[in-house]
C-alpha positions in Angstrom: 9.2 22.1 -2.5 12.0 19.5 -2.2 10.7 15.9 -2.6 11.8 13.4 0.2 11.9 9.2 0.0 10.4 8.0 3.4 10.9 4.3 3.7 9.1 2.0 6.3 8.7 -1.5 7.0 6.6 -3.9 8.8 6.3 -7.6 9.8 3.4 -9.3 9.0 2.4 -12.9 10.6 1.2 -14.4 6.8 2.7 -16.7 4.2 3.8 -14.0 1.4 1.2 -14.8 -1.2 -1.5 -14.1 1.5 0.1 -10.7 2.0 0.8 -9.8 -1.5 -3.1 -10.6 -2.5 -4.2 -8.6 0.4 -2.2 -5.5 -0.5 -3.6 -6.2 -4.2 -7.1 -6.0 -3.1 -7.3 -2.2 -4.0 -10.6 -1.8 -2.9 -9.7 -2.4 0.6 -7.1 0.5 1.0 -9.7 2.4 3.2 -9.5 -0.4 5.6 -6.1 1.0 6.5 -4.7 3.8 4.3 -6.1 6.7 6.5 -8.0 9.4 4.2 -9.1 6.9 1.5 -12.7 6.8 1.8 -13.2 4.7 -1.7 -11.2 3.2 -4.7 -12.5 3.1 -8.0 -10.6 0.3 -10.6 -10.7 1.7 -14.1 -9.1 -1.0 -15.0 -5.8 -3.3 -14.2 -3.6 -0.5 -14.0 -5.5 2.6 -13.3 -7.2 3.7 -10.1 -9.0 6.5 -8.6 -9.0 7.2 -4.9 -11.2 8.9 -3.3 -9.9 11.3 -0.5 -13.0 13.2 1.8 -12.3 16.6 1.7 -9.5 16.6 -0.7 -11.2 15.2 -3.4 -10.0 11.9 -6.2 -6.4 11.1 -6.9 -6.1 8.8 -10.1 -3.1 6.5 -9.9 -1.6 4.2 -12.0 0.6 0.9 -10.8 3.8 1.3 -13.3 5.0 -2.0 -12.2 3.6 -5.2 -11.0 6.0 -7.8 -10.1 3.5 -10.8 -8.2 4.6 -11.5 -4.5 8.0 -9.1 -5.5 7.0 -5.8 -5.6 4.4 -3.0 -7.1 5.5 0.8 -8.0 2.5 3.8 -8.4 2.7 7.0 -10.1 0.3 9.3 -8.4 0.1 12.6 -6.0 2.2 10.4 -3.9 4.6 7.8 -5.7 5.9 5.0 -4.2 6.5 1.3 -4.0 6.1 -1.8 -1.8 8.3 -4.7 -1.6 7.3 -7.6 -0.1 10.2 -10.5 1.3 9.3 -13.7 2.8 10.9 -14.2 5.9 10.0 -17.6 6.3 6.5 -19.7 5.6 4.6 -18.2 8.2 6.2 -14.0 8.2 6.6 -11.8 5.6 8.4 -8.2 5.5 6.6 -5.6 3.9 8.4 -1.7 2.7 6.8 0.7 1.9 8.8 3.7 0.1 7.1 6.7 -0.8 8.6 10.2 -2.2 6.3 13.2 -0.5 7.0 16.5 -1.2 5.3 18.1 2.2 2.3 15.8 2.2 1.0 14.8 5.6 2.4 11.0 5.9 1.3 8.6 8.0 3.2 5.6 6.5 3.4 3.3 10.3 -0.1 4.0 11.0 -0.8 2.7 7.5 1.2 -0.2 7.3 0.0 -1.4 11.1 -3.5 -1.5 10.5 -2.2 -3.6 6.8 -0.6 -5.7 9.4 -3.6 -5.7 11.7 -6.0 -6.4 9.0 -4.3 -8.9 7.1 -2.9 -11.1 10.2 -6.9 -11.4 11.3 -7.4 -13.0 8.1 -4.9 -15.7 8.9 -6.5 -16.5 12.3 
C-alpha cells in the first residue's frame, strides 16, 4: 500500500508556549485524538496508546524541539509544528504519512483547538 503525507493546520487563540505544553501533555490525547482511549508514558520518549478495539500502539517522539516542533515514529508517523503568529495566536500543522488508515486529522486538531482555547478563557 502506497504511503501518503496529509498535512493540516489550525489556528489556535493561545500564546505558543500555552499550546506547545498542551500538545505535550500526552496524557490528554483522548481529549481530542478520536480512538485514543488511554496513554501510557514509559518514559520521556516512549508511549503507548491505547486504541478500543484495535488494541496499543507504542510510539516514540524522535524529535523534540520545545515550542518548534515534535516528530513520532509509530503505526502512524508524523510531526507538528507549531508558529507563533503573534502573542495571543499560534499556527499549529500537523503532518502525518498514512498508508490507508482512516484519518481524521481536522477533527483532531479542532477539538486541540477547542480544548486548549478553553484553557485560556
Amino acid at each position: 500500500m502506497e504511503t501518503a503525507r496529509v498535512e493540516r493546520s489550525v489556528e489556535i487563540a493561545a500564546p505558543l508556549e500555552l499550546v506547545y505544553d498542551a500538545f505535550v501533555r500526552f496524557e490528554d490525547l483522548p481529549q481530542f485524538v478520536e480512538g485514543v482511549e488511554d496513554v501510557r508514558l514509559a518514559d520521556e520518549t516512549h508511549l503507548r496508546l491505547r486504541f478500543g478495539a484495535t488494541g496499543d500502539v507504542d510510539a516514540e517522539i524522535t524529535e523534540a524541539r520545545p515550542f518548534e516542533r515534535i516528530a513520532w515514529d509509530a503505526a502512524v508517523s508524523g510531526s507538528v509544528r507549531f508558529e507563533r503568529i503573534d502573542d495571543a495566536r499560534t499556527r499549529v500543522t500537523l503532518c502525518v504519512e498514512v498508508d490507508g488508515h482512516d484519518l481524521r486529522l481536522r477533527g483532531d486538531l479542532d477539538r486541540f483547538k477547542a480544548v486548549t482555547e478553553a484553557r485560556v478563557r
